[in-house]
Predicted model as a PDB file, atoms N, CA, C, CB and O in Angstrom, pLDDT in the B-factor column:
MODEL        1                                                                  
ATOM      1  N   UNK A   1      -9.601-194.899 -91.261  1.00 76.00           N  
ATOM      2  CA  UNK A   1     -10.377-195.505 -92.307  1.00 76.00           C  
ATOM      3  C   UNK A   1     -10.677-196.975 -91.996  1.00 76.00           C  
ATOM      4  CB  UNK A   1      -9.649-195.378 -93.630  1.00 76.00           C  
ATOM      5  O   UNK A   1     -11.857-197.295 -92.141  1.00 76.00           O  
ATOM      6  N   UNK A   2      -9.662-198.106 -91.518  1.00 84.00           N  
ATOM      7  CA  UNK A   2      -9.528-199.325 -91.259  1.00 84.00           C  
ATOM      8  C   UNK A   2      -9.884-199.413 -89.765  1.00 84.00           C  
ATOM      9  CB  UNK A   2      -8.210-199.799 -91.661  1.00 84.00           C  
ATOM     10  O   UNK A   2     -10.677-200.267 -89.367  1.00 84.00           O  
ATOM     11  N   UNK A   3      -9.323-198.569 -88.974  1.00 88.00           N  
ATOM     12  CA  UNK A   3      -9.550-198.843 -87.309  1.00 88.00           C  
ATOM     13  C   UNK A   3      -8.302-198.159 -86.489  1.00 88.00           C  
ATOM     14  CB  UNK A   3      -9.558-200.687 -86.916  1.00 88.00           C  
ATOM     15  O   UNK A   3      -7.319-197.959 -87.202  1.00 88.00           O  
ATOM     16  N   UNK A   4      -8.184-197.807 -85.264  1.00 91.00           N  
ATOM     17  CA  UNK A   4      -7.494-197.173 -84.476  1.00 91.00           C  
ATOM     18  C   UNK A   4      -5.947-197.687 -85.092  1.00 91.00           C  
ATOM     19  CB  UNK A   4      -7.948-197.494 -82.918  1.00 91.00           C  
ATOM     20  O   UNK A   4      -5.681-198.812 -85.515  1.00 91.00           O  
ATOM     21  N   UNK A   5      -5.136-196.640 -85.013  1.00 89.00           N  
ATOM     22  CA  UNK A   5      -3.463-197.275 -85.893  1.00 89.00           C  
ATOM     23  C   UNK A   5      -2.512-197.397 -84.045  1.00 89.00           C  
ATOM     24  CB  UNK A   5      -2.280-195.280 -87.625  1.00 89.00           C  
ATOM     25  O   UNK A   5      -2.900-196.374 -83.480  1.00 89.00           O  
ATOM     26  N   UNK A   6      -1.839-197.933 -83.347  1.00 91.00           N  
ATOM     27  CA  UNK A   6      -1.431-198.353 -81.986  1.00 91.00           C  
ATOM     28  C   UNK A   6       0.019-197.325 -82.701  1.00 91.00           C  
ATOM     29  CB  UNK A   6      -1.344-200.468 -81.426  1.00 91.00           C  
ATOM     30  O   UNK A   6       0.565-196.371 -82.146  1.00 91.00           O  
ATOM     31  N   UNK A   7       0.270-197.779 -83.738  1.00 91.00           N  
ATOM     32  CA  UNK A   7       2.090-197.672 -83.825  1.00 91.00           C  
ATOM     33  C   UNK A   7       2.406-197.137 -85.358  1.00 91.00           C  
ATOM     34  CB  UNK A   7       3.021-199.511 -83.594  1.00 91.00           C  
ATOM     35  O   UNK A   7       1.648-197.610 -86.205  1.00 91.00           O  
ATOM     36  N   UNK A   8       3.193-196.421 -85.732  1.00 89.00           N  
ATOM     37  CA  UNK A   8       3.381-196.328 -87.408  1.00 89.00           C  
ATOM     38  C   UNK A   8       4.409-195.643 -87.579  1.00 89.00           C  
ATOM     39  CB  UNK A   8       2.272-195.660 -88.287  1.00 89.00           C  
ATOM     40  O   UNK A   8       4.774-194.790 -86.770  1.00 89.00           O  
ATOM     41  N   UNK A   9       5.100-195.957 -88.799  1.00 90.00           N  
ATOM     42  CA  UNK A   9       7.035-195.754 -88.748  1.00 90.00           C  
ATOM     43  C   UNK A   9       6.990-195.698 -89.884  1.00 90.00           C  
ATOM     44  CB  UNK A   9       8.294-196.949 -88.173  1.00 90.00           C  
ATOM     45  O   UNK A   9       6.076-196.349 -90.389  1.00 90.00           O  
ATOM     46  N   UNK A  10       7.982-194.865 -90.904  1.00 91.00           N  
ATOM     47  CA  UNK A  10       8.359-194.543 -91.896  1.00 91.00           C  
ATOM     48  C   UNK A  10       9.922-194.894 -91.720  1.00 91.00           C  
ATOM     49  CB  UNK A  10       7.899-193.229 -92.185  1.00 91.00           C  
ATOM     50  O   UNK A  10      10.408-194.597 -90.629  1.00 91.00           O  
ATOM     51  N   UNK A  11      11.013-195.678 -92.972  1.00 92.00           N  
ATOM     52  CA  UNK A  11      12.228-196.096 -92.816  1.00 92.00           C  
ATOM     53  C   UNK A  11      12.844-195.169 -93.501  1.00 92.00           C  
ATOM     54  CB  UNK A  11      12.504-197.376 -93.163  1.00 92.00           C  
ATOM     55  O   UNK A  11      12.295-194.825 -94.547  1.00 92.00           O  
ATOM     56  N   UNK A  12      13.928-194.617 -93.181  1.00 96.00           N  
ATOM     57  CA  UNK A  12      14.867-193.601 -93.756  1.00 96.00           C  
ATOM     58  C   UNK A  12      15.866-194.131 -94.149  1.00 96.00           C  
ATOM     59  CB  UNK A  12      15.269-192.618 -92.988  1.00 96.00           C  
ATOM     60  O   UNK A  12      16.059-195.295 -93.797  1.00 96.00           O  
ATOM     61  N   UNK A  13      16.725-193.543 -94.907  1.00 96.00           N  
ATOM     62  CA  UNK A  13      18.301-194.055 -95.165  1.00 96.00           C  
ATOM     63  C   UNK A  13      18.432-193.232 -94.521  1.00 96.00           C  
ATOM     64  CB  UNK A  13      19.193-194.178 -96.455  1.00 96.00           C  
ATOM     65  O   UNK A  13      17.932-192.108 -94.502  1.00 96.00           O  
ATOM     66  N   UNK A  14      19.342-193.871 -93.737  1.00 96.00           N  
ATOM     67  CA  UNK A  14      20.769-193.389 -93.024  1.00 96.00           C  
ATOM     68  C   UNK A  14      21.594-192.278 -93.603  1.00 96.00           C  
ATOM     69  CB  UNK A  14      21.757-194.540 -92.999  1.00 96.00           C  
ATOM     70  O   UNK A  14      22.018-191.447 -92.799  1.00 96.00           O  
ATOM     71  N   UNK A  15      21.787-192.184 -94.433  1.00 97.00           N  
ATOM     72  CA  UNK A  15      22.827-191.322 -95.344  1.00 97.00           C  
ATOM     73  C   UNK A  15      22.265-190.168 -95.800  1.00 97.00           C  
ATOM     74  CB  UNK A  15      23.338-192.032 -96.596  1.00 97.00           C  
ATOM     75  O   UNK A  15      22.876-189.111 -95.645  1.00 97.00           O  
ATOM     76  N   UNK A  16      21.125-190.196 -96.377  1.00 97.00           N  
ATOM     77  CA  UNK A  16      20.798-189.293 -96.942  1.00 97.00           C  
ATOM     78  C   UNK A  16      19.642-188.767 -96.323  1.00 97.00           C  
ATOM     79  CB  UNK A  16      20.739-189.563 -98.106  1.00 97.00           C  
ATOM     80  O   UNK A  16      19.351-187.635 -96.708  1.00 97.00           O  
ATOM     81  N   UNK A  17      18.947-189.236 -95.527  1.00 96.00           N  
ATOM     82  CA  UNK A  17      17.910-188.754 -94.810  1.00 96.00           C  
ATOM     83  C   UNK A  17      16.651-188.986 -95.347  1.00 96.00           C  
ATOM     84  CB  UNK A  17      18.055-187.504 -94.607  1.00 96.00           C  
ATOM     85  O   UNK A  17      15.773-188.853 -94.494  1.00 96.00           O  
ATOM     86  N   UNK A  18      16.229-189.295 -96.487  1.00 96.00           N  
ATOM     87  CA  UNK A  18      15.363-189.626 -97.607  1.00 96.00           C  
ATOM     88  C   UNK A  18      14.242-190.742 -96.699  1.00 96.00           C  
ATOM     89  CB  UNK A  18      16.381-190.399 -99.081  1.00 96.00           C  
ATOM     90  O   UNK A  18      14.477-190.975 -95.513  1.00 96.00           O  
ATOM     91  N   UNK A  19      13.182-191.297 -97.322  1.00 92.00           N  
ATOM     92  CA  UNK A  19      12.224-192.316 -96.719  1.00 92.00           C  
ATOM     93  C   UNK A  19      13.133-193.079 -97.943  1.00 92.00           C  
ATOM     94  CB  UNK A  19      10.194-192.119 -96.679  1.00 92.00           C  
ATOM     95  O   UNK A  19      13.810-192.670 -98.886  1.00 92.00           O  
ATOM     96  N   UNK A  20      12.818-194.232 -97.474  1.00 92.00           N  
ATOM     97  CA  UNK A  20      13.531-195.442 -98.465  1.00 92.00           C  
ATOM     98  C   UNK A  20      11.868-196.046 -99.286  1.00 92.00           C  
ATOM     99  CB  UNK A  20      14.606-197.105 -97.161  1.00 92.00           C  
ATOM    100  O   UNK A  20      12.086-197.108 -99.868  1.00 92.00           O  
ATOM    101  N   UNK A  21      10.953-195.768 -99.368  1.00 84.00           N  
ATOM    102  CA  UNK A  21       9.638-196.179 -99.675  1.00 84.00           C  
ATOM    103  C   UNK A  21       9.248-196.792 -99.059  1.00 84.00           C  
ATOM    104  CB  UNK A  21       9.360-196.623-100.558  1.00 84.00           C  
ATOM    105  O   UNK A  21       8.873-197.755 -99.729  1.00 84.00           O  
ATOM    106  N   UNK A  22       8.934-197.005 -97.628  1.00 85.00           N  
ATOM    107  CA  UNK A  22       8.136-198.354 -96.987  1.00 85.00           C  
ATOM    108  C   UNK A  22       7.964-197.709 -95.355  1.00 85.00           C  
ATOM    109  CB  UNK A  22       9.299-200.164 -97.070  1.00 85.00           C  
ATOM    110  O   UNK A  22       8.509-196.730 -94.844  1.00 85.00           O  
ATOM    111  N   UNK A  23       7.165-198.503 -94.899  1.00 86.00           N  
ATOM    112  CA  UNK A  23       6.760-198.335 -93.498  1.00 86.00           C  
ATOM    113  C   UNK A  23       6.173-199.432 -93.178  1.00 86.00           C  
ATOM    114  CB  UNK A  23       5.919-197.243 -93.193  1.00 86.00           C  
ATOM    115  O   UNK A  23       5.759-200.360 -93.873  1.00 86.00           O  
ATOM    116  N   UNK A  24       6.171-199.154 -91.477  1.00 86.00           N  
ATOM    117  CA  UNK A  24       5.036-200.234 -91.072  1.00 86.00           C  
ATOM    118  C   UNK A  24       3.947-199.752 -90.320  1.00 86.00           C  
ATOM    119  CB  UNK A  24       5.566-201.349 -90.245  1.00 86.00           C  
ATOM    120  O   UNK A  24       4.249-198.784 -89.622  1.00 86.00           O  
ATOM    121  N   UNK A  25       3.095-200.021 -90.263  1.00 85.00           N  
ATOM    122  CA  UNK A  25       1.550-199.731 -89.572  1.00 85.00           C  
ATOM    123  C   UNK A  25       1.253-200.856 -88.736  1.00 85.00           C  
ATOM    124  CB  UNK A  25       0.240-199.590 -90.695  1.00 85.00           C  
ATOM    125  O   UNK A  25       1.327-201.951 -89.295  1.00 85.00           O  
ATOM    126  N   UNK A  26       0.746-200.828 -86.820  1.00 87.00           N  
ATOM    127  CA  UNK A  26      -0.016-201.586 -86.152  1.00 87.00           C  
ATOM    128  C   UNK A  26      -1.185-200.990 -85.545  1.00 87.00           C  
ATOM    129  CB  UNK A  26       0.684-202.153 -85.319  1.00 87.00           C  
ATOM    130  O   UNK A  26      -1.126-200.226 -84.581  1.00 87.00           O  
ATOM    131  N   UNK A  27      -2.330-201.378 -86.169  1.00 88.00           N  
ATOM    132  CA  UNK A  27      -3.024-201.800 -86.006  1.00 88.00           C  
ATOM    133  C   UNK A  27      -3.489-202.315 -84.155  1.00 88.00           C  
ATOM    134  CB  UNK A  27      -2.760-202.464 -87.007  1.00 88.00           C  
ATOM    135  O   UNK A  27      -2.923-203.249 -83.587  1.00 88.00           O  
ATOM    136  N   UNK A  28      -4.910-201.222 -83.321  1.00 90.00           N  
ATOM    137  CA  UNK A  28      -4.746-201.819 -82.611  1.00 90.00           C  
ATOM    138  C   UNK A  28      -5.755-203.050 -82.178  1.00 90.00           C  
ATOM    139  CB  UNK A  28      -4.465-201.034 -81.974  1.00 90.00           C  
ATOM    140  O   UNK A  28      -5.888-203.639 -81.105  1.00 90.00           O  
ATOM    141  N   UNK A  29      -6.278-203.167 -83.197  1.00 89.00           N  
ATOM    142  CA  UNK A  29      -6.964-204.160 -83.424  1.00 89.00           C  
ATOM    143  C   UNK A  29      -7.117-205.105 -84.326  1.00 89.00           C  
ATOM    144  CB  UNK A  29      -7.668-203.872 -83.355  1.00 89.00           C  
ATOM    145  O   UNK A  29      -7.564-204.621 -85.366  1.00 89.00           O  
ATOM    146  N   UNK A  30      -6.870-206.707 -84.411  1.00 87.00           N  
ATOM    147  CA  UNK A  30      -6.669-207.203 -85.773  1.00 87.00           C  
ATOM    148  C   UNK A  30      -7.694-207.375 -86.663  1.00 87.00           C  
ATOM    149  CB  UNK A  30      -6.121-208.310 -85.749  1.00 87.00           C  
ATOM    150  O   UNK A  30      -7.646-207.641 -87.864  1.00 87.00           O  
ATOM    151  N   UNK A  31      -8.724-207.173 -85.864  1.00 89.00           N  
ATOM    152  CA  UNK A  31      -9.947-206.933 -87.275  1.00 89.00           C  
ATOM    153  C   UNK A  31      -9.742-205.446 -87.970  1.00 89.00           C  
ATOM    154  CB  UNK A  31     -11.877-206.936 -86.613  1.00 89.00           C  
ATOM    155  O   UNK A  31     -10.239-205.381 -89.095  1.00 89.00           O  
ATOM    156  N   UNK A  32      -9.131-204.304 -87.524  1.00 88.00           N  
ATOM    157  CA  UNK A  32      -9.047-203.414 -88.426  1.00 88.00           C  
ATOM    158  C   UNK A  32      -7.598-203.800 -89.575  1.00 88.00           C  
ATOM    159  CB  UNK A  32      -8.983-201.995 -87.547  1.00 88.00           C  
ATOM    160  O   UNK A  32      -7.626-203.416 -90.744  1.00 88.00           O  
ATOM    161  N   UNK A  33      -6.641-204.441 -89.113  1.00 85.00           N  
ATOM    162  CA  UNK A  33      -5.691-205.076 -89.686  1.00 85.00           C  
ATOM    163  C   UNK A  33      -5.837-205.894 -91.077  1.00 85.00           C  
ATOM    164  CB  UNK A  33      -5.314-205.813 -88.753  1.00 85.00           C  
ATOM    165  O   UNK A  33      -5.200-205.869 -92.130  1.00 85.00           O  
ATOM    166  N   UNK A  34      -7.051-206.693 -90.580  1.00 86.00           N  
ATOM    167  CA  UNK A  34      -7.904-207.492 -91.224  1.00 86.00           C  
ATOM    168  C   UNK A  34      -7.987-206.782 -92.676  1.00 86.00           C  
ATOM    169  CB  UNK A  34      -9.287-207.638 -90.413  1.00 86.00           C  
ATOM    170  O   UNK A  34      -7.450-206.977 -93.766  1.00 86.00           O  
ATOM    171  N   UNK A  35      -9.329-205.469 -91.926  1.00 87.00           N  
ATOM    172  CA  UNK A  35      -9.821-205.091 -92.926  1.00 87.00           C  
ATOM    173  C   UNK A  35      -9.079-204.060 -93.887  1.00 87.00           C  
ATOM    174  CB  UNK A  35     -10.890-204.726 -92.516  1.00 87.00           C  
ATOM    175  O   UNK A  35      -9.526-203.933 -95.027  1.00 87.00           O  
ATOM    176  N   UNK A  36      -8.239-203.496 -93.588  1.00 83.00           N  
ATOM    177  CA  UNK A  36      -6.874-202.900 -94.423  1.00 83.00           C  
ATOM    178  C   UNK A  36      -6.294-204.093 -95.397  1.00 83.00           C  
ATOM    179  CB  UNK A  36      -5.495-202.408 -93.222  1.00 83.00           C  
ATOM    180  O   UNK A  36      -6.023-203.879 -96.578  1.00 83.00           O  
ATOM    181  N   UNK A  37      -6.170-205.087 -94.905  1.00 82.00           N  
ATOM    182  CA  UNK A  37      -5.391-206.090 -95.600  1.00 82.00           C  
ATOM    183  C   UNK A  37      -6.294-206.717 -97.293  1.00 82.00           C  
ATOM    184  CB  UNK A  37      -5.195-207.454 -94.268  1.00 82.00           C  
ATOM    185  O   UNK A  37      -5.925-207.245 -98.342  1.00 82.00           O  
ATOM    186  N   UNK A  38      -7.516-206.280 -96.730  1.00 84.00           N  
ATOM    187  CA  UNK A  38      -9.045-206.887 -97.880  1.00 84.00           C  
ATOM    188  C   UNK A  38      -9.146-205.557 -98.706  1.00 84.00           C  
ATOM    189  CB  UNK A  38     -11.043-207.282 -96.867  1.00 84.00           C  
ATOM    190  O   UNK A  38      -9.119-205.722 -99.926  1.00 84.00           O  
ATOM    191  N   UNK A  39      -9.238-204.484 -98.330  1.00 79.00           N  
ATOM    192  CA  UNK A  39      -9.359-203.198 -99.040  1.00 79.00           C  
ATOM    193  C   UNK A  39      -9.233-203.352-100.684  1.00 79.00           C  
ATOM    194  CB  UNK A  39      -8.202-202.217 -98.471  1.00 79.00           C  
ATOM    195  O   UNK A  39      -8.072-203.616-100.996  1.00 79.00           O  
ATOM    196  N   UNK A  40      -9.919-203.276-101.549  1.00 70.00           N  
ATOM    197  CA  UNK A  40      -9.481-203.398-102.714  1.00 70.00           C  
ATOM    198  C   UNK A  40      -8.392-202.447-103.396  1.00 70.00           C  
ATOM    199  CB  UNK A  40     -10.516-203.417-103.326  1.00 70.00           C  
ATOM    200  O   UNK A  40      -7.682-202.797-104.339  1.00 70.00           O  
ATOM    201  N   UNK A  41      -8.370-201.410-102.887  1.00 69.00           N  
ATOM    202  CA  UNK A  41      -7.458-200.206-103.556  1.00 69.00           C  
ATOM    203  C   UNK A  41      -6.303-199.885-102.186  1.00 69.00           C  
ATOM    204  CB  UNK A  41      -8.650-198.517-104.039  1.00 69.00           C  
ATOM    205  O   UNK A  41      -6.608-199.497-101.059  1.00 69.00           O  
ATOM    206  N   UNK A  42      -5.120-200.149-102.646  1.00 70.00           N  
ATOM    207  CA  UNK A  42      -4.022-199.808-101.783  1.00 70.00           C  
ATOM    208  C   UNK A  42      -3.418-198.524-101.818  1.00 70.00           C  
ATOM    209  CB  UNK A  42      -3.073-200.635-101.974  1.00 70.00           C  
ATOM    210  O   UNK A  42      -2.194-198.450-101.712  1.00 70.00           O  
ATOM    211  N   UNK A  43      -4.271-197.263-101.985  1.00 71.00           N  
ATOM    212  CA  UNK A  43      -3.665-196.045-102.862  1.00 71.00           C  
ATOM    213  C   UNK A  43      -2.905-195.177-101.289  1.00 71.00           C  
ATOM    214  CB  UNK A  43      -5.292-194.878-103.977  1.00 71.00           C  
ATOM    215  O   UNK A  43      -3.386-194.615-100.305  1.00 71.00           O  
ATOM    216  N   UNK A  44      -2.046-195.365-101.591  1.00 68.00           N  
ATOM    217  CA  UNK A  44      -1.392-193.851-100.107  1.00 68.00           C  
ATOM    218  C   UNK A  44      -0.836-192.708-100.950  1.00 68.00           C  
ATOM    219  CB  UNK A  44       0.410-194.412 -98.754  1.00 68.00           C  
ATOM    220  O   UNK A  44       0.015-192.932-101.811  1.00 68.00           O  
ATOM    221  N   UNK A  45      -1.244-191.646-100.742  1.00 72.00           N  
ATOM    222  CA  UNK A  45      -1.138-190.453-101.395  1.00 72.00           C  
ATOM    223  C   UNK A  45      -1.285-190.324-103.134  1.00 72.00           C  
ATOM    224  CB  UNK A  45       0.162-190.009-100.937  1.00 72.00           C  
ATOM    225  O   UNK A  45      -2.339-189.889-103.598  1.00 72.00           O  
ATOM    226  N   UNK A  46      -0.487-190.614-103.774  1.00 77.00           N  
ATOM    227  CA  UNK A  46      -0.212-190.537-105.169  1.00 77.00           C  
ATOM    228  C   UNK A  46       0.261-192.144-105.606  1.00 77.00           C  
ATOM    229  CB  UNK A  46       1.014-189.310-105.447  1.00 77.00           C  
ATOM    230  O   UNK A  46       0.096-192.441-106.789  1.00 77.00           O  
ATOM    231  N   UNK A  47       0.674-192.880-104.952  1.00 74.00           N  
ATOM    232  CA  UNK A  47       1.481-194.328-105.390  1.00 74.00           C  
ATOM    233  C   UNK A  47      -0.030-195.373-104.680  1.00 74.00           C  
ATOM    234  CB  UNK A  47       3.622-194.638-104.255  1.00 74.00           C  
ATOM    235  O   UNK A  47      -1.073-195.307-104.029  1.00 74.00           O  
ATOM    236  N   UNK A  48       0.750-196.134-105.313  1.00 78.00           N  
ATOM    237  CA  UNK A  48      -0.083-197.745-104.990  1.00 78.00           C  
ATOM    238  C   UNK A  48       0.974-198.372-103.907  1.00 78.00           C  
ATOM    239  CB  UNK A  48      -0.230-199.045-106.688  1.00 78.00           C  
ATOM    240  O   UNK A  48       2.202-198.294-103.959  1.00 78.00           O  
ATOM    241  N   UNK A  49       0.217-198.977-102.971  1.00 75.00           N  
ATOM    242  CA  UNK A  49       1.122-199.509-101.855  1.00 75.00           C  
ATOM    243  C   UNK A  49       0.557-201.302-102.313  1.00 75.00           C  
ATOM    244  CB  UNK A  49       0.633-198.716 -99.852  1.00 75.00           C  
ATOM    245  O   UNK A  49      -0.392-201.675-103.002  1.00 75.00           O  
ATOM    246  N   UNK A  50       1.807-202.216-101.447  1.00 73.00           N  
ATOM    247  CA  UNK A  50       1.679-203.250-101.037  1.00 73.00           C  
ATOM    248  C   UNK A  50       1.483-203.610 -99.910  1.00 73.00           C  
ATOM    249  CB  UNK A  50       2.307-203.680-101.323  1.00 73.00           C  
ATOM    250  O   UNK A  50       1.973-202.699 -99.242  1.00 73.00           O  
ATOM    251  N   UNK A  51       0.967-204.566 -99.026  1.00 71.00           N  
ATOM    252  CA  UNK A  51       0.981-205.242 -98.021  1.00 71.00           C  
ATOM    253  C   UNK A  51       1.012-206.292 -97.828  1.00 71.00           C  
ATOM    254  CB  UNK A  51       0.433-205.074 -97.557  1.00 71.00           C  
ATOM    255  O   UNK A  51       0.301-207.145 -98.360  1.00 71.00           O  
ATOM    256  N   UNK A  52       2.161-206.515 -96.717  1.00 70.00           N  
ATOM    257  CA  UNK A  52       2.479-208.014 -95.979  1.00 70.00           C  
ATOM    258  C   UNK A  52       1.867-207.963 -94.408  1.00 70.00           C  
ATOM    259  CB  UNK A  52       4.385-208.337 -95.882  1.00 70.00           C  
ATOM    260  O   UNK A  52       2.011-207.055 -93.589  1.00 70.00           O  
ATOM    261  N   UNK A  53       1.094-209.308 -94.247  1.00 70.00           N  
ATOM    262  CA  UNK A  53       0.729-208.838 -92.802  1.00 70.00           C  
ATOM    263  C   UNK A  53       2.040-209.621 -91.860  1.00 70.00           C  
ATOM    264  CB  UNK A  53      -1.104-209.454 -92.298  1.00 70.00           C  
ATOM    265  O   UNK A  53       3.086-210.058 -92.341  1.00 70.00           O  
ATOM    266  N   UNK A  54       1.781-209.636 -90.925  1.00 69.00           N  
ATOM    267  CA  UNK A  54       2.688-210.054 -89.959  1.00 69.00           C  
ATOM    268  C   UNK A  54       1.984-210.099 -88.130  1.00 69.00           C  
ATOM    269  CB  UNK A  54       4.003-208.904 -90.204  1.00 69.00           C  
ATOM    270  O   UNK A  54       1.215-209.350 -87.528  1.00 69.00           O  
ATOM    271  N   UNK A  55       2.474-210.941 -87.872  1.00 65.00           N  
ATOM    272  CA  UNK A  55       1.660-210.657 -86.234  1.00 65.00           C  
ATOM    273  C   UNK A  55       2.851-210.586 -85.035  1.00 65.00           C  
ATOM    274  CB  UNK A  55       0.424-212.240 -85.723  1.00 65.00           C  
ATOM    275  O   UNK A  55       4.026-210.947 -84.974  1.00 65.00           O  
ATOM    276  N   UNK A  56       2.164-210.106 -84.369  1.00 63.00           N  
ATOM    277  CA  UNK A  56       3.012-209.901 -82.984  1.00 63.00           C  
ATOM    278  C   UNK A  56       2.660-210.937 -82.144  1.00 63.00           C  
ATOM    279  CB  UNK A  56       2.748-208.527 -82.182  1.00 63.00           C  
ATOM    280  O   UNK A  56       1.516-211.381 -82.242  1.00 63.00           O  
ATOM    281  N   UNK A  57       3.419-211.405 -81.341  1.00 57.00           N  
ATOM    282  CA  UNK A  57       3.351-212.316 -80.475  1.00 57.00           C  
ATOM    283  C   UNK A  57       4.269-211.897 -79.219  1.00 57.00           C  
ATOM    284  CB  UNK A  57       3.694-213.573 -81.134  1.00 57.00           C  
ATOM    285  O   UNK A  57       5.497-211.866 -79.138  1.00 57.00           O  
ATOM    286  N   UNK A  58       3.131-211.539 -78.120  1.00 57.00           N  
ATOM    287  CA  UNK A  58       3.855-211.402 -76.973  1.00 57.00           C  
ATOM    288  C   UNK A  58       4.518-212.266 -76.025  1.00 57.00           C  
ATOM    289  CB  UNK A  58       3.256-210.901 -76.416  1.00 57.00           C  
ATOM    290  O   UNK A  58       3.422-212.696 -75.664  1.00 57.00           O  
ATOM    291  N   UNK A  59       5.263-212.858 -75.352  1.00 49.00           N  
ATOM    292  CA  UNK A  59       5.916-213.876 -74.649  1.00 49.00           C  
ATOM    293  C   UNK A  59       6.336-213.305 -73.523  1.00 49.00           C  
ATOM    294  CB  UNK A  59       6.961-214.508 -75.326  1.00 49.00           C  
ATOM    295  O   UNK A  59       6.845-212.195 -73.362  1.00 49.00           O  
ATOM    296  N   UNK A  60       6.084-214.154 -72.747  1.00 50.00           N  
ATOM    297  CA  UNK A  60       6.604-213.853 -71.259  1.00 50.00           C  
ATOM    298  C   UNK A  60       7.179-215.025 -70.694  1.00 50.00           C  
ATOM    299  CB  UNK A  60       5.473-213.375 -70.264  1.00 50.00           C  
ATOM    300  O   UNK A  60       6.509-216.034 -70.472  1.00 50.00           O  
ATOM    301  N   UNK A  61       8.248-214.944 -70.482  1.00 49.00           N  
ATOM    302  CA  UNK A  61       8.809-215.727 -69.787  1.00 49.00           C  
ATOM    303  C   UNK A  61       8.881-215.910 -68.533  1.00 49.00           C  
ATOM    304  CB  UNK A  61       9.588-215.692 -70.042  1.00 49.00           C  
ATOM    305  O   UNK A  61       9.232-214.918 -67.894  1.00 49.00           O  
ATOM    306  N   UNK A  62       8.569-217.269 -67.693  1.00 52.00           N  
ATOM    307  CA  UNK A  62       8.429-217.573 -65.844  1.00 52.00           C  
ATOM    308  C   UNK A  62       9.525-218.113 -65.325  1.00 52.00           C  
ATOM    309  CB  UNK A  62       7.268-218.678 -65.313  1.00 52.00           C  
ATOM    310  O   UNK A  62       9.639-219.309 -65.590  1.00 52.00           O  
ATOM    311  N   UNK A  63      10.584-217.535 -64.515  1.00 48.00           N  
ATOM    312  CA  UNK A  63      11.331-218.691 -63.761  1.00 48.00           C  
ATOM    313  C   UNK A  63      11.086-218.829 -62.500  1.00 48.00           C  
ATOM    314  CB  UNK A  63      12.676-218.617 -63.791  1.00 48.00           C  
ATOM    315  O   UNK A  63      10.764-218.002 -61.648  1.00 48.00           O  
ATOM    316  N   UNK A  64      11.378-220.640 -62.422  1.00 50.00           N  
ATOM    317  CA  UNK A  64      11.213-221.047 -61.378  1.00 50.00           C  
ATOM    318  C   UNK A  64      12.488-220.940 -60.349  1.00 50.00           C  
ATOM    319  CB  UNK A  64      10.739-222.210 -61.634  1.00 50.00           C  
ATOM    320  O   UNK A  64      12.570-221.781 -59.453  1.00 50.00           O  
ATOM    321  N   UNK A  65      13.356-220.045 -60.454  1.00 48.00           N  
ATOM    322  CA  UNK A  65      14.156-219.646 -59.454  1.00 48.00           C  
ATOM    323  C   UNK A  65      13.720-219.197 -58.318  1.00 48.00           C  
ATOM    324  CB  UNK A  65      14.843-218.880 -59.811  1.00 48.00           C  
ATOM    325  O   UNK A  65      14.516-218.849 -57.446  1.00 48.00           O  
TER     326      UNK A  65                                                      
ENDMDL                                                                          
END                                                                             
């Protein structure tokens, strides 16, 4: 609906096996990120969702050894 999804996870309890209500979604592009984030209606299945964005930042580290 928003743009290609790279990654997406649903959190369980441990114990009981249950979803705990939440996940995360990436996005492999941040303009589809974008446009998920603007969407006026947050509806996933039957509930209303929230969203926090967050970014990734890749790092690479060089030594001069």
């Amino acid at each position: 609906m928003h743009g290609e999804i790279e990654e997406g996870s649903v959190i369980y309890d441990k114990a009981t096996g249950k979803s705990r209500g939440y996940g995360f979604i990436t996005y492999k592009h941040m303009e589809s990120a974008q446009s998920a984030l603007g969407a006026p209606s947050k509806l996933i299945d039957v509930r209303i969702s929230s969203f926090l964005s967050c970014y990734r930042h890749d790092i690479s580290f060089i030594s001069n050894r």
